[in-house]
N, C-alpha and C positions, 0 to 999 in steps of 0.2 A: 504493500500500500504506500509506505515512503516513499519506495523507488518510482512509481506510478506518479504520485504527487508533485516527487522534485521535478519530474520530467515534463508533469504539467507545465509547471513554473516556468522550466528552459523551454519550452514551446510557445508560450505566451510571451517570454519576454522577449525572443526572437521575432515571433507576431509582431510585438508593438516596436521594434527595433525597424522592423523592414517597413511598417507605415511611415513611424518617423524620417526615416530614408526617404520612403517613397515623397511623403510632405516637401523637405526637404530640399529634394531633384527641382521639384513644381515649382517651389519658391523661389528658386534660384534661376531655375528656366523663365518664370514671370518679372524677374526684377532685369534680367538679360534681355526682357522685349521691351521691357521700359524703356533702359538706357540706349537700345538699339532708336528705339522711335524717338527719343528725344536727340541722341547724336542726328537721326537723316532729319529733323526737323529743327534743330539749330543748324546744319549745315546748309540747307535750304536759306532759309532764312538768313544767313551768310550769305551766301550765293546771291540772292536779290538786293541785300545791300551794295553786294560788290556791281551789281548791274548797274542798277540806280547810280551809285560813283560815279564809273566811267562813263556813263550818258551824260551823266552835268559837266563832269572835264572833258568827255568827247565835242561836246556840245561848245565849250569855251576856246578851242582847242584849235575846231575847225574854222571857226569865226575868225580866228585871230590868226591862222595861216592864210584864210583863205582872201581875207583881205590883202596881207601882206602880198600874197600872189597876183593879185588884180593889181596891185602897184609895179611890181613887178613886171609883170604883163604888155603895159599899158608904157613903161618906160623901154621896154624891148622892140615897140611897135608891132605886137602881135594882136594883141587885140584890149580896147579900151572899154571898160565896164567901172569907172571911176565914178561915173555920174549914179547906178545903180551897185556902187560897194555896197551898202548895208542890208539890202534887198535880198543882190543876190548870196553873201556873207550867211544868212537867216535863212536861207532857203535850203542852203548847200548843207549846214552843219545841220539843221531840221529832219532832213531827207536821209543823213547819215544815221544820227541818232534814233529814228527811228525805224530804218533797215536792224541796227546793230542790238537793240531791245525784243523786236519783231524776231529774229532768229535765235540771240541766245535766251527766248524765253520758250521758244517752241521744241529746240532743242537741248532743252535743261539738265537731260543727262549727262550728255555727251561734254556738255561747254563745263559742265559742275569739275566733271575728274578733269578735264583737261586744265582749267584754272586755276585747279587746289594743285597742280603738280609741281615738285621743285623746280623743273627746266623754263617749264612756263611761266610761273614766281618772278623766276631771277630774269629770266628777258621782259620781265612785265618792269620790274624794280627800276630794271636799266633803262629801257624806254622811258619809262617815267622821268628816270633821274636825267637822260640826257634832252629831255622836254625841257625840263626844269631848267638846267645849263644853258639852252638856246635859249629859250623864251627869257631869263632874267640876264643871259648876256645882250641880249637884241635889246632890252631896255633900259639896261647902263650904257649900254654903246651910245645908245639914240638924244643918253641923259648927257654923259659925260662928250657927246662931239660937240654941244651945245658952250663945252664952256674950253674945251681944247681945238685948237685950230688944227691941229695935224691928226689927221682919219690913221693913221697908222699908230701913233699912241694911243687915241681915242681904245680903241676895240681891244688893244694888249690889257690896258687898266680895265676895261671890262669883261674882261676874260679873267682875274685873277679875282674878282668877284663873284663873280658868275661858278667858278670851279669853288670856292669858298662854302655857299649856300649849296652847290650840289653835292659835293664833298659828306656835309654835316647830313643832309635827309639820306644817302644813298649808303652810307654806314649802318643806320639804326635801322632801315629798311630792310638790309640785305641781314642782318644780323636776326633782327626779331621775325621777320614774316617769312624770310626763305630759306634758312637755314637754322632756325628753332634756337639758334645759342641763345638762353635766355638770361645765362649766368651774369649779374651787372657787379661781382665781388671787382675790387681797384684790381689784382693780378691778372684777370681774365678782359677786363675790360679794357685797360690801358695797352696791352699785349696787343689786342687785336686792332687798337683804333692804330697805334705806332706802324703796324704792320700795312694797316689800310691805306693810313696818307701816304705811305712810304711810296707803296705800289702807284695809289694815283697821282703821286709827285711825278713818279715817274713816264705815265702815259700821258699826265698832263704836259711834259717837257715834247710827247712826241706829237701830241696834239697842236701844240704852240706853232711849232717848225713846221708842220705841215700846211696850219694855215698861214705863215709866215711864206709857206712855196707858193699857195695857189692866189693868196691875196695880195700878198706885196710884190713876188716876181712874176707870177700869172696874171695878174692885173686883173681878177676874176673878182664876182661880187662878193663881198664880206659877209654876207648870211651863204649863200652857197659854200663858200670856203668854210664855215663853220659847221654844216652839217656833213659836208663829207667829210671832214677829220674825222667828226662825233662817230661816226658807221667806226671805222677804226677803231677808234677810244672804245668802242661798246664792247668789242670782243677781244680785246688785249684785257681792259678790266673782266671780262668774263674769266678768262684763265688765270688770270691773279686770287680772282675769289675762289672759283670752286677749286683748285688745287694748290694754293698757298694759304691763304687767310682763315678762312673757313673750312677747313678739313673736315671729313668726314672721324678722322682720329679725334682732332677735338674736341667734339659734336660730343661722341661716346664717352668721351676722358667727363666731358662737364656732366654728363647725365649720371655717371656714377659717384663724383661729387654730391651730386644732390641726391 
C-alpha cells in the first residue's frame, strides 16, 4: 500500500511538473509574439518616420538644386526658365516627392530591409553628409565672395567651413545609426573621433586639390568642381570607415564591455 501511495505521489507530481512545463512553453511562446509584434510595429512605425524625413528634405533639397540649375541653365544659354524659377522649383520637387512616398509606401517591404541595412545606412549617412558639405559650402561661398574680392579665396574659406559642420554630423551619424558603437566612455570616444578627422583630414587635402585642378586650372564652375570631388571624397571616406574607424572588431570589443 506504501509503495502504491508513494508512486501515487511521483505520478502526480510528474503530472503537475509536465503542466507547469507545458504552462510555461505557452507563456513564453505568448510573451515571444508580443515582442515579435511590437519589434514589426515599432519598426514600421520607424520606417514611416524615416519616409516622412526624406520627403521634407527631399522636398527642400530638390527646390534648392533645382533652382540652382535653372540659373545655371539659363547662364549656359540652354534654356531660360528664370522668369518661372519658383513655379517650376515647386512642381519638380512636388512631382518627386511624391513618386518617392507613392512607391516606398507600396513597397514597404522590400524599401523597410533594404533601408534598415548597414550598406545602405552608410551610403544614406554619406549622401546626406556630403549634401550637407555642398549645400553649407554653396552658402559660405555665396556669403563670404560678398565681402572677398578674389573667387578663388572666397570658396577655399568656405570649404574649411563647410568640411567643419560636415565633419561634426557625419561622425555621430556614422557612429550611432550605422555602425551601433554606442559606447560614449572619453577612451572609446576620443579614439574614434582622432581616428575620424584624421582620415577626413586626409581626403579632405585630396578633395581641396582636386577642386583646386578642375576650378582654378580647368577654369570649370565652382559648384561642378565641388560635387565631382565630393563623388570621390564619398568613397575614399567609405573605406576609411568601414575598415579602419569603425571595425567590425571594435563593434564586438565594445558590446562585450557593456
Amino acid at each position: 500500500m506504501e509503495e502504491n501511495f508513494e508512486q501515487k505521489n511521483i505520478d502526480q507530481q510528474e503530472l503537475e511538473q509536465t503542466v507547469y512545463d507545458q504552462k510555461d512553453v505557452i507563456q513564453n511562446a505568448d510573451i515571444q509574439h508580443e515582442n515579435t509584434q511590437h519589434v514589426t510595429s515599432e519598426s514600421y512605425f520607424q520606417y514611416y518616420l524615416f519616409i516622412l524625413f526624406n520627403s521634407i528634405i527631399g522636398f527642400i533639397l530638390v527646390m534648392y538644386f533645382s533652382r540652382h540649375l535653372i540659373d545655371l541653365f539659363a547662364s549656359k544659354g540652354i534654356i531660360d526658365l528664370r522668369n518661372m524659377k519658383t513655379v517650376v522649383s515647386i512642381v519638380a520637387s512636388s512631382t518627386i516627392t511624391m513618386l518617392f512616398m507613392l512607391i516606398t509606401l507600396t513597397l514597404k517591404r522590400f524599401f523597410k530591409s533594404l533601408f534598415f541595412s548597414e550598406i545602405f545606412l552608410y551610403i544614406y549617412i554619406g549622401g546626406l553628409t556630403t549634401i550637407i558639405n555642398i549645400v553649407s559650402w554653396n552658402f559660405f561661398f555665396k556669403l563670404i565672395d560678398k565681402f572677398i574680392v578674389s573667387e578663388q579665396v572666397a570658396w577655399k574659406v568656405a570649404e574649411g567651413i563647410a568640411f567643419v559642420v560636415a565633419v561634426i554630423f557625419a561622425f555621430f551619424a556614422d557612429k550611432i545609426i550605422v555602425f551601433k558603437s554606442r559606447s560614449f566612455a572619453p577612451r572609446v570616444l576620443f579614439a574614434e573621433l582622432g581616428i575620424f578627422i584624421s582620415a577626413r583630414l586626409v581626403t579632405e587635402f585630396i578633395n581641396v586639390g582636386l577642386m583646386m585642378f578642375i576650378i582654378d586650372y580647368q577654369k570649370q564652375d565652382p559648384f561642378f568642381g565641388k560635387v565631382l570631388a565630393s563623388v570621390v571624397v564619398i568613397v575614399l571616406n567609405y573605406l576609411f570607415s568601414k575598415f579602419v574607424i569603425f571595425r567590425k572588431k571594435t563593434i564586438k570589443h565594445e558590446e562585450q564591455n557593456q
